[in-house]
N, C-alpha and C positions, 0 to 999 in steps of 0.2 A: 885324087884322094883315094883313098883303101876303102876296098869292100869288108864290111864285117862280115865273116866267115864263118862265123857262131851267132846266128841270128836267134838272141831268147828272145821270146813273147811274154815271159814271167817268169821271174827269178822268187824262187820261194824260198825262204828259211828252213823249215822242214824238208824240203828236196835235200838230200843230206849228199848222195850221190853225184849230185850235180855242180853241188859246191866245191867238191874234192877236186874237181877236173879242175878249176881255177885255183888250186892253191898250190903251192910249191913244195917239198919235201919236209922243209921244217915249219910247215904252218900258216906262211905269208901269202898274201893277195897278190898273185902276179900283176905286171905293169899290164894295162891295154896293148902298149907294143906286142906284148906275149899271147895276149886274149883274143886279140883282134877285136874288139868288142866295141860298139860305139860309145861315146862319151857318156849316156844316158843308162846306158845298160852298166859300164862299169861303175856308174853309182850305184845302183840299185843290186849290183851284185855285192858292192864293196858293204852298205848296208846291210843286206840278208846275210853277210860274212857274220858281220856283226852281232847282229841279234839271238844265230845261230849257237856264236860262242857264249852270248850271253846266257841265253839256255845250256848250256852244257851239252849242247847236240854234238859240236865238234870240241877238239881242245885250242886253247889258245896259243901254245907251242907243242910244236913234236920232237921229241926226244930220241 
């Protein structure tokens, strides 16, 4: 089995920086393939994506 290689401890919504590093050029949540991230974390990141956009902290496509 794979080591997660990006071990978070808490994925925040306001961490705006942090988010970035998971998402892809136009906006999307990369695969866990690409995250290395365990199951548990890529919810909880895929979530905090969420809510982030929901807030208008990020946009929901980049252009």
């Amino acid at each position: 089995m794979k080591e997660s290689l990006n071990p978070i401890q808490r994925i925040d919504y306001k961490d705006i920086e942090t988010l970035k590093k998971f998402l892809n050029p136009h906006g999307k949540i990369m695969p866990r393939r690409r995250t290395m991230l365990t199951a548990a974390s890529q919810r909880n990141l895929a979530e905090a994506v969420k809510r982030a956009r929901f807030m208008a902290l990020i946009p929901y496509i980049v252009r």
